[in-house]
PDB file of N, CA, C and O in Angstrom:
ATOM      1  N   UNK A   1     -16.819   9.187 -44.497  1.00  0.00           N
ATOM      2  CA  UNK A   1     -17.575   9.926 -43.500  1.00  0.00           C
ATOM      3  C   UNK A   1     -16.605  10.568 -42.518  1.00  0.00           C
ATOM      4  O   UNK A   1     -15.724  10.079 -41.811  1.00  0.00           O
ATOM      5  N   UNK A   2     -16.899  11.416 -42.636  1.00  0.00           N
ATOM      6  CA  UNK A   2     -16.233  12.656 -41.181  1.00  0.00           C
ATOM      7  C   UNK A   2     -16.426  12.370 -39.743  1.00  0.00           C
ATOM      8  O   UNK A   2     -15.717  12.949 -38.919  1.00  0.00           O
ATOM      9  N   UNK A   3     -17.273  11.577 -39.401  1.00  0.00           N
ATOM     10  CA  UNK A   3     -17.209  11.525 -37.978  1.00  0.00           C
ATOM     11  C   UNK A   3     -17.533  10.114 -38.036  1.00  0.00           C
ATOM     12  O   UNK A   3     -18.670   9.730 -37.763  1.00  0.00           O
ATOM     13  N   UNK A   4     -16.257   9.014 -38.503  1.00  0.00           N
ATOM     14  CA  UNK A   4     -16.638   7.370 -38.531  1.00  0.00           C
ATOM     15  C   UNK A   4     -14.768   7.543 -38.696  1.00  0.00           C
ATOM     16  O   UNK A   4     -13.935   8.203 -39.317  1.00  0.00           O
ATOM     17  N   UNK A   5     -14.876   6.300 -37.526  1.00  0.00           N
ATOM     18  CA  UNK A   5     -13.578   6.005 -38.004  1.00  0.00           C
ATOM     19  C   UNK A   5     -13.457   4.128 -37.034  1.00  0.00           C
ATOM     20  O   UNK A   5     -14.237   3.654 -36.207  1.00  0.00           O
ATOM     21  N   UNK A   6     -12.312   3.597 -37.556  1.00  0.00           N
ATOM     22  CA  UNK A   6     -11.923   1.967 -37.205  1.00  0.00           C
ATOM     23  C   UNK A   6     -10.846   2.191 -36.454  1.00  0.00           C
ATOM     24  O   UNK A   6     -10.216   3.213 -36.727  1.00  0.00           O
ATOM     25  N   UNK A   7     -10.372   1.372 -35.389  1.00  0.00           N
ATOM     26  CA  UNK A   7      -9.692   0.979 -34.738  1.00  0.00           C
ATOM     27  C   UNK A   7      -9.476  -0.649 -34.642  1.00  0.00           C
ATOM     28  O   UNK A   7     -10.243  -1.581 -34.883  1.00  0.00           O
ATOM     29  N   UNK A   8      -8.438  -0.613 -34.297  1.00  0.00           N
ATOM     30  CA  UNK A   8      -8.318  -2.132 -33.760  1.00  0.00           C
ATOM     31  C   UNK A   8      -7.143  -2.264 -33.245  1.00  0.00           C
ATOM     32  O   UNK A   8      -6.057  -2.282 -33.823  1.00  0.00           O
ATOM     33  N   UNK A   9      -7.483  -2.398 -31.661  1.00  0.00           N
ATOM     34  CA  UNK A   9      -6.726  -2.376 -30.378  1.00  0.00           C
ATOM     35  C   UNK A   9      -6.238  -3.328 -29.573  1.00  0.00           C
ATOM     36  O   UNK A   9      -7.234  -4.050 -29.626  1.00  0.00           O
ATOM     37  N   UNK A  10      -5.509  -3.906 -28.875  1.00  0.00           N
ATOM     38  CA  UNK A  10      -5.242  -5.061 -28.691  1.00  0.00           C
ATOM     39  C   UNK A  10      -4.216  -4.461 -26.941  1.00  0.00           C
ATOM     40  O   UNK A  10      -3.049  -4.068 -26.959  1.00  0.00           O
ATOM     41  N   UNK A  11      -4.888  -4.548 -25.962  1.00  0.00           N
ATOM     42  CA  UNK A  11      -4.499  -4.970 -24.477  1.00  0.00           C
ATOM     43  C   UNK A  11      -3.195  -5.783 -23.948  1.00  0.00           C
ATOM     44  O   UNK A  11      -3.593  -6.753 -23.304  1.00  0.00           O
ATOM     45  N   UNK A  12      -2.535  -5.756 -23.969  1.00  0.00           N
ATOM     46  CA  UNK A  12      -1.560  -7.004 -23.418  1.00  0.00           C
ATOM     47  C   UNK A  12      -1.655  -6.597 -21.922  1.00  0.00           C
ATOM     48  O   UNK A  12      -0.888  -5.869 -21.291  1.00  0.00           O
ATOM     49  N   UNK A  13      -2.997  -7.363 -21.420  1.00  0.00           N
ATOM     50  CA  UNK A  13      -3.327  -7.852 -19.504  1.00  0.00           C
ATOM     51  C   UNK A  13      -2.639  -7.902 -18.828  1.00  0.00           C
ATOM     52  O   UNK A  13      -2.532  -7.281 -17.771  1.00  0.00           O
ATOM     53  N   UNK A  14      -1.777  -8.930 -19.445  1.00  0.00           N
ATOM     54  CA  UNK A  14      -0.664  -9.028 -18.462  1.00  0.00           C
ATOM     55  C   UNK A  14       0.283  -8.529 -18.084  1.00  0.00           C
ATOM     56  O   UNK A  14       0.879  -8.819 -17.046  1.00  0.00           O
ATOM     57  N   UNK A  15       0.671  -7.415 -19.136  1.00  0.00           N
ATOM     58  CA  UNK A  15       2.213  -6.767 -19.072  1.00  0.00           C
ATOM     59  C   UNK A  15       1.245  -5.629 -17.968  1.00  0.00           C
ATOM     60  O   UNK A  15       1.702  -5.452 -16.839  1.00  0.00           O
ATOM     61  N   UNK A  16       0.096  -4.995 -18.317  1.00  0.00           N
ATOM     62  CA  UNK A  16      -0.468  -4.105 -17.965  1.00  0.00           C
ATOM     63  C   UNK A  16      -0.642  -4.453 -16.587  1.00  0.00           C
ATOM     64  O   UNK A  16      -0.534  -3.480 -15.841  1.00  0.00           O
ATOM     65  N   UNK A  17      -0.911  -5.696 -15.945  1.00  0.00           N
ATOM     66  CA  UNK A  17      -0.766  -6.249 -14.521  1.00  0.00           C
ATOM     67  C   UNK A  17       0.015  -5.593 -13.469  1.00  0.00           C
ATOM     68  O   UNK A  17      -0.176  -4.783 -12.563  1.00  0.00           O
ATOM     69  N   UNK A  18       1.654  -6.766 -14.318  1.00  0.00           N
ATOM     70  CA  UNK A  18       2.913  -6.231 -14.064  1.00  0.00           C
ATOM     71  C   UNK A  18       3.471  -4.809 -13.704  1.00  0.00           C
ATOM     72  O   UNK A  18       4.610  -4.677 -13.255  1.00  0.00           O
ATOM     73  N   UNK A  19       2.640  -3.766 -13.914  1.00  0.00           N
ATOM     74  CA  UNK A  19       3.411  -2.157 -13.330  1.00  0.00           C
ATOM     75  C   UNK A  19       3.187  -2.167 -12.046  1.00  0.00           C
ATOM     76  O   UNK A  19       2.495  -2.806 -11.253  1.00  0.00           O
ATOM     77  N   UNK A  20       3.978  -1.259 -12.028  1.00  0.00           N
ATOM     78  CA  UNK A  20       4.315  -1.120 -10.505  1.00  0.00           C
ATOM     79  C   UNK A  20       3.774   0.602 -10.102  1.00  0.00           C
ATOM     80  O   UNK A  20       3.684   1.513 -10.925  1.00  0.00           O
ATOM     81  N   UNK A  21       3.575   0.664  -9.134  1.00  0.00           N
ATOM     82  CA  UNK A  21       2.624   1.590  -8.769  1.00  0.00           C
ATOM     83  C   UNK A  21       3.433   2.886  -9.151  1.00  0.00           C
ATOM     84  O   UNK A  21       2.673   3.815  -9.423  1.00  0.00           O
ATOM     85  N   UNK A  22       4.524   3.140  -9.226  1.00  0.00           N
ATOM     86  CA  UNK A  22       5.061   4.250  -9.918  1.00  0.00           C
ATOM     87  C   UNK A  22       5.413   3.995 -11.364  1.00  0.00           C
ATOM     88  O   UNK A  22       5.921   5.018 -11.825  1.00  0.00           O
ATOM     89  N   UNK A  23       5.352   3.178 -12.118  1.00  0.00           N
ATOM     90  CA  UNK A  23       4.825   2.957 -13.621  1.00  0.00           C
ATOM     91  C   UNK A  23       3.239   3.703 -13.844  1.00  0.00           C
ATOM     92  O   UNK A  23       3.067   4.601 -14.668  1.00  0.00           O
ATOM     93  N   UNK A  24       2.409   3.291 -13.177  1.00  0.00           N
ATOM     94  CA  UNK A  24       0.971   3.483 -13.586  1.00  0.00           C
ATOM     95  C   UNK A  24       0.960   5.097 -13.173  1.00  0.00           C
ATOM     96  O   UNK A  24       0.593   5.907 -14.024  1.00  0.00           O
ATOM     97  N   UNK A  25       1.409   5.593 -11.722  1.00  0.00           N
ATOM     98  CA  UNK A  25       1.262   6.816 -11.666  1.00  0.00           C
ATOM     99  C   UNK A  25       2.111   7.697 -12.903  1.00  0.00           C
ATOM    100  O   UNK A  25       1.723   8.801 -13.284  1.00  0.00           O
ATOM    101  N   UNK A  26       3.021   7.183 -13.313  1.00  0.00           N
ATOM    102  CA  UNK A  26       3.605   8.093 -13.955  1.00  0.00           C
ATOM    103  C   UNK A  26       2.836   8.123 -15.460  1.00  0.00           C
ATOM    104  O   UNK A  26       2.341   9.176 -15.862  1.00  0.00           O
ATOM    105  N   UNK A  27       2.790   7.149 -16.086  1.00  0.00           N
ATOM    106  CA  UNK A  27       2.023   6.878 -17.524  1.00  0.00           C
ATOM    107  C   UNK A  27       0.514   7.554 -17.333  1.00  0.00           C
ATOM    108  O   UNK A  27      -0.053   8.054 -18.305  1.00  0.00           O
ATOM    109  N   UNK A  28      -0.068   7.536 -16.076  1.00  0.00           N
ATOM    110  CA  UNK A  28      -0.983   8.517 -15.860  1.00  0.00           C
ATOM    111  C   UNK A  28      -1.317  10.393 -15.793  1.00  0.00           C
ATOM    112  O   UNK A  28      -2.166  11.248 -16.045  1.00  0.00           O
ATOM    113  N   UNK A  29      -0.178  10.217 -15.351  1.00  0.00           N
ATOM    114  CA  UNK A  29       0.490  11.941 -15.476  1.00  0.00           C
ATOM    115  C   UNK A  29       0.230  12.246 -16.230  1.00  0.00           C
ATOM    116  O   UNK A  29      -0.617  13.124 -16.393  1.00  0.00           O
ATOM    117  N   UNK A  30       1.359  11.165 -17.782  1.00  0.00           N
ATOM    118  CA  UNK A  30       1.567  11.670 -18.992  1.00  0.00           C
ATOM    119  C   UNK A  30       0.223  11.772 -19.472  1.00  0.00           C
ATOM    120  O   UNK A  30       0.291  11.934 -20.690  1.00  0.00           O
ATOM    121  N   UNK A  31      -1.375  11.747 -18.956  1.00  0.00           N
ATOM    122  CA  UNK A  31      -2.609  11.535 -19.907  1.00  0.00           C
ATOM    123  C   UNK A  31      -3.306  13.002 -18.908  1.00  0.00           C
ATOM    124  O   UNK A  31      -3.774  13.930 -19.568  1.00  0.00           O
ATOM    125  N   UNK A  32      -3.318  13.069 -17.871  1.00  0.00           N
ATOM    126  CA  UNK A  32      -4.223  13.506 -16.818  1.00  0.00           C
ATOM    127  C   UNK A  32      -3.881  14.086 -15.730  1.00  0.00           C
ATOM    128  O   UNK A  32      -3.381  13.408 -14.833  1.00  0.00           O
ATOM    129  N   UNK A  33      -4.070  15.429 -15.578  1.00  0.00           N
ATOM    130  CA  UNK A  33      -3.684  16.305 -14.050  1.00  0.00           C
ATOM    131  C   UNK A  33      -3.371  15.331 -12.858  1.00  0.00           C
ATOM    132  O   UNK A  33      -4.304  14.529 -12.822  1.00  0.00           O
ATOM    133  N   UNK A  34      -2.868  15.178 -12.311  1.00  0.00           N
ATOM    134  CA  UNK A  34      -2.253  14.318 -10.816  1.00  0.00           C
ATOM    135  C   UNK A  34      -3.051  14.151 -10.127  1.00  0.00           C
ATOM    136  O   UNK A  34      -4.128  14.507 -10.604  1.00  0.00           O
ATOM    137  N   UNK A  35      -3.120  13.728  -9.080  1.00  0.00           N
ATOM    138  CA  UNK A  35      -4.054  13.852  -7.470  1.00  0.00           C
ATOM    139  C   UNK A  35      -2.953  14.070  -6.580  1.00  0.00           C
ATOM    140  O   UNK A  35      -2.210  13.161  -6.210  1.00  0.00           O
ATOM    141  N   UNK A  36      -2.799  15.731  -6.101  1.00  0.00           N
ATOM    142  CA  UNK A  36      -1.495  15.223  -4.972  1.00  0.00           C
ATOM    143  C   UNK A  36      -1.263  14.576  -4.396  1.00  0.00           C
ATOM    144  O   UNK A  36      -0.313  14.779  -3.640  1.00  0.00           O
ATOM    145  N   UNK A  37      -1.742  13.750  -4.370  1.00  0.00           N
ATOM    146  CA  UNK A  37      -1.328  12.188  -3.180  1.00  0.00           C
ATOM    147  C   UNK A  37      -0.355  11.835  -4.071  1.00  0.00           C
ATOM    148  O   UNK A  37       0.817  11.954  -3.711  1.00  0.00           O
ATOM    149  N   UNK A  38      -0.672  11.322  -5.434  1.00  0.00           N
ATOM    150  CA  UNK A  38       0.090  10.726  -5.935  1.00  0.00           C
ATOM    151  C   UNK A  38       1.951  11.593  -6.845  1.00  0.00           C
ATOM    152  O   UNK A  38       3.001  11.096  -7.252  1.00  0.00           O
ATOM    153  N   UNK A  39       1.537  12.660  -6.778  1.00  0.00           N
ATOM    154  CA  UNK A  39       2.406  13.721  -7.664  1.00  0.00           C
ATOM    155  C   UNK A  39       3.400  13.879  -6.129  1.00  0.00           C
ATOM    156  O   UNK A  39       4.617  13.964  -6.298  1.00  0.00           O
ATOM    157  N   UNK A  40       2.952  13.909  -4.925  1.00  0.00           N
ATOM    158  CA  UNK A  40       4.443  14.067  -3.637  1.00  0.00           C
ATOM    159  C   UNK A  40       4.669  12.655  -3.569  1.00  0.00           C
ATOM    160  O   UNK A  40       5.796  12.388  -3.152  1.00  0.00           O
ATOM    161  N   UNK A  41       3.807  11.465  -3.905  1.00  0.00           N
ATOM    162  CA  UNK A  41       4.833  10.267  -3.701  1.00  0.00           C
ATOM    163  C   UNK A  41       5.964  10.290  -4.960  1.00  0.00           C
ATOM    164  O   UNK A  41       7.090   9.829  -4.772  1.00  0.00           O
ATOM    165  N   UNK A  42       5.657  10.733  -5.956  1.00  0.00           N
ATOM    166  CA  UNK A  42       6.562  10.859  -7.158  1.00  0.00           C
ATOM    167  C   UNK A  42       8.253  11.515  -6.731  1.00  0.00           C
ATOM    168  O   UNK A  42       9.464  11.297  -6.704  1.00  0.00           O
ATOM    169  N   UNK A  43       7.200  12.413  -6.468  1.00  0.00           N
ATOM    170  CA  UNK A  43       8.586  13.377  -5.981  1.00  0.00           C
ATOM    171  C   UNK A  43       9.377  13.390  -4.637  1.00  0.00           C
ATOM    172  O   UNK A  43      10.411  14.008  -4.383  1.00  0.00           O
ATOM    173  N   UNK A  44       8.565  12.470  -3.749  1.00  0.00           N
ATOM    174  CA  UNK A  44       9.472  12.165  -3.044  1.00  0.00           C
ATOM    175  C   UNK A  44       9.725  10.973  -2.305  1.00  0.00           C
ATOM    176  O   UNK A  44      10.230  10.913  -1.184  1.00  0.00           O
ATOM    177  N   UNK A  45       9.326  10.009  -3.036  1.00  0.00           N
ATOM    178  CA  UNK A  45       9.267   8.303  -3.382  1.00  0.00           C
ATOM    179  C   UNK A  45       9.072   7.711  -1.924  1.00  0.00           C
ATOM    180  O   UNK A  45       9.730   6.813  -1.399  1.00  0.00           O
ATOM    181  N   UNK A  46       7.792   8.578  -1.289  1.00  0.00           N
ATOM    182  CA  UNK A  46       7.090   8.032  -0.091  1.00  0.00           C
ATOM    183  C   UNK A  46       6.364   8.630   0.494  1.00  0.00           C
ATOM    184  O   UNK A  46       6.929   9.723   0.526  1.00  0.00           O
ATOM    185  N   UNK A  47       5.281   8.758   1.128  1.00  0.00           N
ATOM    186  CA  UNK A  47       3.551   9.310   1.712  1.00  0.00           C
ATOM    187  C   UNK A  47       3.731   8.677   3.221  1.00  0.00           C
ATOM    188  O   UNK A  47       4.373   7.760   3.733  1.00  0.00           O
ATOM    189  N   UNK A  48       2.830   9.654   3.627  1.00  0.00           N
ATOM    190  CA  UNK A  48       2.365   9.126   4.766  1.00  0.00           C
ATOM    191  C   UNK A  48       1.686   8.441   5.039  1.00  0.00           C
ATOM    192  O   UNK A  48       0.725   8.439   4.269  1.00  0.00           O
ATOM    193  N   UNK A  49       1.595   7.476   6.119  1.00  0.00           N
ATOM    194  CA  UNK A  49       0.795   6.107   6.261  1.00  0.00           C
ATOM    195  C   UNK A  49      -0.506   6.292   6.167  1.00  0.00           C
ATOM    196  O   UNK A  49      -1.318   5.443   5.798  1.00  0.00           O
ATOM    197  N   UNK A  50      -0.752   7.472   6.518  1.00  0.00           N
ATOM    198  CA  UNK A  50      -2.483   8.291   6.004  1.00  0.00           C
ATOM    199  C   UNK A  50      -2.843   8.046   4.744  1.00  0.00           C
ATOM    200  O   UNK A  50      -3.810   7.413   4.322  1.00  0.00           O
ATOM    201  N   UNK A  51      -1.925   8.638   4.136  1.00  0.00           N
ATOM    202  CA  UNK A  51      -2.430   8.423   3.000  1.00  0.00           C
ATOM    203  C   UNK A  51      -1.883   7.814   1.673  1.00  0.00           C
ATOM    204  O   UNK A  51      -1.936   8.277   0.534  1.00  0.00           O
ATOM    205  N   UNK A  52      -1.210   6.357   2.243  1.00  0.00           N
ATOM    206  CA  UNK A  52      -1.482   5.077   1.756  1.00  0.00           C
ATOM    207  C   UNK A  52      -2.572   4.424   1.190  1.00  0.00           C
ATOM    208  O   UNK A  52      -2.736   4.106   0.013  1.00  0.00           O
ATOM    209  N   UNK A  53      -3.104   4.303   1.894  1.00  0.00           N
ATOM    210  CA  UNK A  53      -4.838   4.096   1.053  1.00  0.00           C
ATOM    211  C   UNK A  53      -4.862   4.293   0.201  1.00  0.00           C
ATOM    212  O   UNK A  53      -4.588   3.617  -0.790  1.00  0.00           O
ATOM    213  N   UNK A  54      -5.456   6.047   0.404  1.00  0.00           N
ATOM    214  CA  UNK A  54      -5.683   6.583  -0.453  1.00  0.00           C
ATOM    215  C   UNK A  54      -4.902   6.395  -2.353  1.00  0.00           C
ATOM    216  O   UNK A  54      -5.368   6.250  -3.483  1.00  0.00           O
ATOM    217  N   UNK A  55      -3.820   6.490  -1.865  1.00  0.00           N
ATOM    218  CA  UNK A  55      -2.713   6.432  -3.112  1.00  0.00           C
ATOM    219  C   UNK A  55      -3.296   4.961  -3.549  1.00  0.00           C
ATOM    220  O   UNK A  55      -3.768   4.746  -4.665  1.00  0.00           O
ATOM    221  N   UNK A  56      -3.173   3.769  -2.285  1.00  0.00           N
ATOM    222  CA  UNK A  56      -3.397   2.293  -3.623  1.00  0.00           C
ATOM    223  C   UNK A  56      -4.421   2.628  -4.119  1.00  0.00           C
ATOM    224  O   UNK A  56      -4.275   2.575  -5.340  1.00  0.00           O
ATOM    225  N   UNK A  57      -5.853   3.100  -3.735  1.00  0.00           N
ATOM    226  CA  UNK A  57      -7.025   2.895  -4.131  1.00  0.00           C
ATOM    227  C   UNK A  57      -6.816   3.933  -5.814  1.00  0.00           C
ATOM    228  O   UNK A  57      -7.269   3.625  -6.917  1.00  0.00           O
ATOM    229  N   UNK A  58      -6.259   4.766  -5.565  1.00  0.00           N
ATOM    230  CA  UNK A  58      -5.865   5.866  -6.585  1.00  0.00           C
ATOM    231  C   UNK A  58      -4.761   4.833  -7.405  1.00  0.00           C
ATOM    232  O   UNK A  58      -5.077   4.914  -8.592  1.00  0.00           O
ATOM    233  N   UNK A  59      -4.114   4.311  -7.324  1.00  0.00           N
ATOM    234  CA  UNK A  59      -3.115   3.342  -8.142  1.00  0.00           C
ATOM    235  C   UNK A  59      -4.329   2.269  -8.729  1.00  0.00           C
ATOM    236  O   UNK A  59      -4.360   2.338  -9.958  1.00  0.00           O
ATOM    237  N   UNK A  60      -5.142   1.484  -8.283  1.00  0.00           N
ATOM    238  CA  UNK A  60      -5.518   0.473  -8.362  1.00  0.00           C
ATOM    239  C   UNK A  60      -6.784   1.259  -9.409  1.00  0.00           C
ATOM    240  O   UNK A  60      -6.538   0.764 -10.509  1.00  0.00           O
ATOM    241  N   UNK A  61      -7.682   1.974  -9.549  1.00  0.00           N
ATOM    242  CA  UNK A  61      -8.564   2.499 -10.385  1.00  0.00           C
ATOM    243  C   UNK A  61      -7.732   3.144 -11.646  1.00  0.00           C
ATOM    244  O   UNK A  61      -8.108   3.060 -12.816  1.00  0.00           O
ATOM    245  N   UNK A  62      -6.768   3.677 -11.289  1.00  0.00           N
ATOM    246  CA  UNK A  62      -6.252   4.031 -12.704  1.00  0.00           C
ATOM    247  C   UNK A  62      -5.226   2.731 -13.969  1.00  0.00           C
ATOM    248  O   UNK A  62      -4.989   2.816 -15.174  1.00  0.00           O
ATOM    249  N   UNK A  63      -4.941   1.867 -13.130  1.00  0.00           N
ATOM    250  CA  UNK A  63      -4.113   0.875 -13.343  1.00  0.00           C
ATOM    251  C   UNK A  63      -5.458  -0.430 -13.879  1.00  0.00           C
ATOM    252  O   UNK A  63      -5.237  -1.641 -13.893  1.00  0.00           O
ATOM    253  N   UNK A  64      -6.430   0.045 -14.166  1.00  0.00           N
ATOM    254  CA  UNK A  64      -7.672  -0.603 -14.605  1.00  0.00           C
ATOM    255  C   UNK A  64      -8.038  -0.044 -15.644  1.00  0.00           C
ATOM    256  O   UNK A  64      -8.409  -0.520 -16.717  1.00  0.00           O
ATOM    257  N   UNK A  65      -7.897   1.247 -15.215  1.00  0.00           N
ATOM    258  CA  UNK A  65      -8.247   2.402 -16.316  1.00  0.00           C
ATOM    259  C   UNK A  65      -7.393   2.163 -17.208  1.00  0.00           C
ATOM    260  O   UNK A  65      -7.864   1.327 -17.979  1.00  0.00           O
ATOM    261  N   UNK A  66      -5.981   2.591 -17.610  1.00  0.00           N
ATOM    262  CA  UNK A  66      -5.293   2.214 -18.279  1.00  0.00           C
ATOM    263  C   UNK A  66      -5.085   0.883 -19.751  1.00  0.00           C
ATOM    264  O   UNK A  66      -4.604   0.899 -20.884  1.00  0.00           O
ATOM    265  N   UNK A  67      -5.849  -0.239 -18.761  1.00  0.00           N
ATOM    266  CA  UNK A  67      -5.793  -1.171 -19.713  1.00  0.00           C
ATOM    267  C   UNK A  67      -7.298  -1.440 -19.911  1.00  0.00           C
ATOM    268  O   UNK A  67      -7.754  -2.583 -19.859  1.00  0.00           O
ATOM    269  N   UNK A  68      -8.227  -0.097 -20.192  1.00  0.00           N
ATOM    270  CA  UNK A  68      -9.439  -0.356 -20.972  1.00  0.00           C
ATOM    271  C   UNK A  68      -9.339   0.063 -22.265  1.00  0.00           C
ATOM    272  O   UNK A  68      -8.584   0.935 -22.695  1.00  0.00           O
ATOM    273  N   UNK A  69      -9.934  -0.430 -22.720  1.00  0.00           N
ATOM    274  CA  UNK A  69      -9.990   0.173 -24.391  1.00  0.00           C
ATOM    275  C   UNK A  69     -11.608   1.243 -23.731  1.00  0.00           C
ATOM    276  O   UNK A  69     -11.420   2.451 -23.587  1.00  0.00           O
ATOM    277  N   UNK A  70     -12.981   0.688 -23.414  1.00  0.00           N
ATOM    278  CA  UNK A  70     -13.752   1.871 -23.297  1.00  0.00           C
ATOM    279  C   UNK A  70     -13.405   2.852 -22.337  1.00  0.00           C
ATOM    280  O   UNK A  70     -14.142   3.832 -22.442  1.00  0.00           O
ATOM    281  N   UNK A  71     -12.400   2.974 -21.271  1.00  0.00           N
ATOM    282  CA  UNK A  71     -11.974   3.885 -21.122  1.00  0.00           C
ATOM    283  C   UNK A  71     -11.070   4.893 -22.311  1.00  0.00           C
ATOM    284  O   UNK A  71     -11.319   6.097 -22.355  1.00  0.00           O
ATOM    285  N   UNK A  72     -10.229   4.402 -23.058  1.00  0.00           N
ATOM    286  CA  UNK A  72      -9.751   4.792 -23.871  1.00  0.00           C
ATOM    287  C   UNK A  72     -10.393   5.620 -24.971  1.00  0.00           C
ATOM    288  O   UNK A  72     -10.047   6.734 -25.364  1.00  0.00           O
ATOM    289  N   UNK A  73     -11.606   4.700 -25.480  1.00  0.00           N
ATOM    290  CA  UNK A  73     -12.650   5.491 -26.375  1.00  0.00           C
ATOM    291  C   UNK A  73     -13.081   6.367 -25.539  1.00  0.00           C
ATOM    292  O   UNK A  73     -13.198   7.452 -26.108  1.00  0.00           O
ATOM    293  N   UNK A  74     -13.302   6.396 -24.716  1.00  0.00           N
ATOM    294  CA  UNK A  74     -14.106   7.664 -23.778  1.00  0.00           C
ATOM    295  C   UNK A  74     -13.113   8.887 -23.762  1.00  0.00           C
ATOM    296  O   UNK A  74     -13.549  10.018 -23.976  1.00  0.00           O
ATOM    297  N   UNK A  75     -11.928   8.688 -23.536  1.00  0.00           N
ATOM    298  CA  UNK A  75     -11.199   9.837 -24.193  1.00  0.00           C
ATOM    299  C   UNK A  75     -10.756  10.311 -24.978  1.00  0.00           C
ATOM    300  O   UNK A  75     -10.213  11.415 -25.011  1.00  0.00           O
ATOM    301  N   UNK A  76     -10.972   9.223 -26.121  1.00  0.00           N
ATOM    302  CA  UNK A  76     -10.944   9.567 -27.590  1.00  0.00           C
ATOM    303  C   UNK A  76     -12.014  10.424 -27.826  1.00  0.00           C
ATOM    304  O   UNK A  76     -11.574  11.574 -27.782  1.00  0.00           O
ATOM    305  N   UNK A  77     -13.283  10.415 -28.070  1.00  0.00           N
ATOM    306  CA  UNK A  77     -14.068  10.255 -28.241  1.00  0.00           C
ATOM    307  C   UNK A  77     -14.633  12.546 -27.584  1.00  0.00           C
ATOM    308  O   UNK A  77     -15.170  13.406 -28.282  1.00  0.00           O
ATOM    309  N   UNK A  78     -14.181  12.638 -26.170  1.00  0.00           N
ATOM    310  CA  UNK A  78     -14.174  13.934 -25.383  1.00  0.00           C
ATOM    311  C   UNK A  78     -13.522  14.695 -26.249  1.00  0.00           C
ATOM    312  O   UNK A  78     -13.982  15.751 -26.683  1.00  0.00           O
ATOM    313  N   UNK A  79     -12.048  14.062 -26.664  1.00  0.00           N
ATOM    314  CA  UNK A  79     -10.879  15.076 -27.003  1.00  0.00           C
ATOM    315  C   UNK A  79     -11.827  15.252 -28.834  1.00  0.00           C
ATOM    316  O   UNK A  79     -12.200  16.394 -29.101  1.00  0.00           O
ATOM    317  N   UNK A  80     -12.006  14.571 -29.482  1.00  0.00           N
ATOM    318  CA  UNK A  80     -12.762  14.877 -30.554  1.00  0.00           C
ATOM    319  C   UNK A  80     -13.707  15.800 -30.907  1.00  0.00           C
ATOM    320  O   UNK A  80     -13.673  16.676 -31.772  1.00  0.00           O
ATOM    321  N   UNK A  81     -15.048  15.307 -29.666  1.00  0.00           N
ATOM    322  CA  UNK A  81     -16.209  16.480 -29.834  1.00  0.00           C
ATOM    323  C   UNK A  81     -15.672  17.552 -28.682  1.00  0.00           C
ATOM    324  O   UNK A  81     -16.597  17.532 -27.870  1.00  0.00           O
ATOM    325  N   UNK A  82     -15.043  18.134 -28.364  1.00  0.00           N
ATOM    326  CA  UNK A  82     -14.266  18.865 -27.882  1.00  0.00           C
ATOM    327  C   UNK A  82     -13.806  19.966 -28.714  1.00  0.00           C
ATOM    328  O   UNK A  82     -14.184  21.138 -28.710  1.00  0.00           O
ATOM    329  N   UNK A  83     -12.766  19.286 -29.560  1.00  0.00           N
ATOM    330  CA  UNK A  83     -12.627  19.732 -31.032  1.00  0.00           C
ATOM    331  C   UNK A  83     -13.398  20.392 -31.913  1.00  0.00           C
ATOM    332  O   UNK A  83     -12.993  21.357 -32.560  1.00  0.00           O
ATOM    333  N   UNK A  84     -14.593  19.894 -31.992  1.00  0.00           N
ATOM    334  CA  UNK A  84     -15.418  20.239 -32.863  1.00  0.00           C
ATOM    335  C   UNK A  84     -16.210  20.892 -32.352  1.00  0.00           C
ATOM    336  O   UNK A  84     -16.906  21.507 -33.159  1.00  0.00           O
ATOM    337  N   UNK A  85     -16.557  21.135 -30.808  1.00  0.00           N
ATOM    338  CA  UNK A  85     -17.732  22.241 -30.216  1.00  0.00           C
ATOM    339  C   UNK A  85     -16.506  23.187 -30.479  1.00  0.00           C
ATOM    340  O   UNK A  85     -16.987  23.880 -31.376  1.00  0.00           O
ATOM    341  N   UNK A  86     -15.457  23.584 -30.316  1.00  0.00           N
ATOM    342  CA  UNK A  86     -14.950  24.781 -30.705  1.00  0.00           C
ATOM    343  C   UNK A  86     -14.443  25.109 -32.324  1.00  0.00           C
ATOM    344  O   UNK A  86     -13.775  25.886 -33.007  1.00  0.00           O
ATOM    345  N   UNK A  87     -14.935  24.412 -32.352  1.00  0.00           N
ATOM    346  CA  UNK A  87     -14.456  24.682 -34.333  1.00  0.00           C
ATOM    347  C   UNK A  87     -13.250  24.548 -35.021  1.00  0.00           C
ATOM    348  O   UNK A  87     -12.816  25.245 -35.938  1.00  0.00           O
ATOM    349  N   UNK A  88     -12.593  23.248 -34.294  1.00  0.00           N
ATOM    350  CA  UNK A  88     -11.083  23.048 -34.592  1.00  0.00           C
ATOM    351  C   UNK A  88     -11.268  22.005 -35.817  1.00  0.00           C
ATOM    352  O   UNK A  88     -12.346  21.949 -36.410  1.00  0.00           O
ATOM    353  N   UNK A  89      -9.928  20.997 -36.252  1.00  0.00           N
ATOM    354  CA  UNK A  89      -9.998  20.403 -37.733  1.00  0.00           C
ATOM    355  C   UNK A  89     -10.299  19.055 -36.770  1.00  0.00           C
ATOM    356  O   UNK A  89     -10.501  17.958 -37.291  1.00  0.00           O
TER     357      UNK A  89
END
């Protein structure tokens, strides 16, 4: 079948714990447009106390995100029928 397929995925929690807030921002990049909060702490390896917050709360949702698998299918899943509403293979 053409639109069935298996996986089998496996999390390691803990290593995924372990990053550090410029690990997660960056491995996030590599998937997903930035939030400038987080793309000027990159580049200039510190924010303003303003917007501290902001950045953990933005570290801490994606650093969850990261180690979901249904997040994961959820972007499997976009990038696919995506694919196929435009008539790609």
């Amino acid at each position: 079948m053409s639109n069935h397929y298996h996986l089998v995925l496996k999390i390691d929690t803990e290593q995924q714990q372990k990053l550090t807030p410029e690990e997660v921002i960056s491995r996030w990049l590599q998937l997903f447009n930035g939030h400038p909060i987080a793309v000027d702490f990159l580049k200039e390896g510190q924010i303003t106390a303003d917007k501290q917050q902001a950045l953990s709360n933005l570290v801490a949702e994606w650093q969850q995100r990261l180690g979901s698998i249904s997040w994961f299918m959820r972007c499997l899943n976009e990038e696919i029928a995506r694919n196929k509403n435009i008539g790609q293979p």
